[in-house]
C-alpha positions in Angstrom: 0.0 0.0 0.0 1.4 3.6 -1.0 0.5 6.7 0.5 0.6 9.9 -0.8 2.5 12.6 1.2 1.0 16.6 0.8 3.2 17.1 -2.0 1.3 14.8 -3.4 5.2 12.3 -3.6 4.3 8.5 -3.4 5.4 7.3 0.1 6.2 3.6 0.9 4.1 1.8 3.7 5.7 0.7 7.0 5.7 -2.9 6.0 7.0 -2.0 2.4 9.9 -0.1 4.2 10.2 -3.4 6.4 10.1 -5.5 3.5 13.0 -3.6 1.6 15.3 -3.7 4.7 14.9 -7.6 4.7 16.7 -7.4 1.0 19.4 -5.0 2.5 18.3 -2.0 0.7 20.5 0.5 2.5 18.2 3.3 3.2 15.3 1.2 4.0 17.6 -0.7 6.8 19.1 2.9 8.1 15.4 3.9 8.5 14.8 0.9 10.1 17.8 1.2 12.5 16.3 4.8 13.4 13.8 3.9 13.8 14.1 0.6 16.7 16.5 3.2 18.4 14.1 6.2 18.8 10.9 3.5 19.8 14.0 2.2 22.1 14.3 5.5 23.7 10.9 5.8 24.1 10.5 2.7 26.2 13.6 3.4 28.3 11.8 6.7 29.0 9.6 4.5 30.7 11.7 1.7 31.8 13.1 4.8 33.6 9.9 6.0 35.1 7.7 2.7 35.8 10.6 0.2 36.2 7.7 -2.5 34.5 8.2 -6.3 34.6 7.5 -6.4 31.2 6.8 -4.5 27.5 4.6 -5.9 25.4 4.9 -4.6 21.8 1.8 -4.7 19.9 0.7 -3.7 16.3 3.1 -3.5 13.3 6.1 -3.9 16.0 5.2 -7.4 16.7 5.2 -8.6 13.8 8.8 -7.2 12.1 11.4 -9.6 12.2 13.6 -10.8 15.3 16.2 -8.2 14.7 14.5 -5.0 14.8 13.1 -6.4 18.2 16.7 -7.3 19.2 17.5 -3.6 18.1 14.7 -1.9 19.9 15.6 -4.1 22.8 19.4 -2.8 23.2 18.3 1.0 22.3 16.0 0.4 25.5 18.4 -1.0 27.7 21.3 1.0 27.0 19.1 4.4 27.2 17.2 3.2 30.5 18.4 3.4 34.0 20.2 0.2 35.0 18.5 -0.3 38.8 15.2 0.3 36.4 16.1 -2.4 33.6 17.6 -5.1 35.3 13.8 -7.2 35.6 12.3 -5.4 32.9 11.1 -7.9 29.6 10.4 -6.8 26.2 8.6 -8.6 24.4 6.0 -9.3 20.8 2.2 -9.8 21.1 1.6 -13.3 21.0 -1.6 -12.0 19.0 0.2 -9.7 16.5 -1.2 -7.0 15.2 -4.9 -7.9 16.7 -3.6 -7.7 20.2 -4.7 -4.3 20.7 -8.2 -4.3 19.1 -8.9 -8.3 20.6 -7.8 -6.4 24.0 -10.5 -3.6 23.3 -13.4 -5.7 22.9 -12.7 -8.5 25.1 -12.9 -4.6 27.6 -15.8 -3.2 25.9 -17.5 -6.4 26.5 -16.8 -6.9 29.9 -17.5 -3.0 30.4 -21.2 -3.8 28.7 -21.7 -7.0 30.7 -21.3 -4.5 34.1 -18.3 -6.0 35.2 -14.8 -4.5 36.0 -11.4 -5.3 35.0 
């Protein structure tokens, strides 16, 4: 799927950047590498804060390939805290990109139903 930017320039999707870094196209595996190193930063931001047992990454993240999780993983760890990483996990959705709106109904029906979570 392309999208077009305001200027009206074809942009590539996420997965289709994904999908050119698995070939070794250079730019799409520098963007790729940016990229796991800012979302790493992010989540050492709060690894820093919460000090969590775990991160579950959901959506598009979950289901890129082992590396780009191995890449977020050390951006995360070597941005965070140490007293604040050291039990912290970081792991895929075991439901992929359906975790998050599986989650939201499985709440929105227990919300209906008149029970809490």
């Amino acid at each position: 799927m392309r999208t077009a930017g305001l200027d009206g320039e074809n942009l590539l999707s996420c997965r289709e950047i994904f999908e050119l870094s698995y070939t070794n196209s250079p730019i799409a595996v520098r963007v790729v590498k940016e990229n796991a190193e800012l979302v790493g930063i992010g989540l050492a931001n709060l690894i820093s804060i919460f000090a969590p047992e775990i991160i579950v990454l959901g959506g598009g993240m979950s289901e890129a390939n082992d590396n780009y999780l191995a890449m977020i993983r050390k951006s995360a760890f070597d941005n965070s805290l140490e007293n604040c990483r050291s039990e912290v996990k970081i792991e895929r959705a075991h439901l992929g990109s359906t975790a998050s709106l599986l989650g939201s109904a499985y709440y929105s029906m227990t919300r209906l139903a008149g029970k809490s979570i």
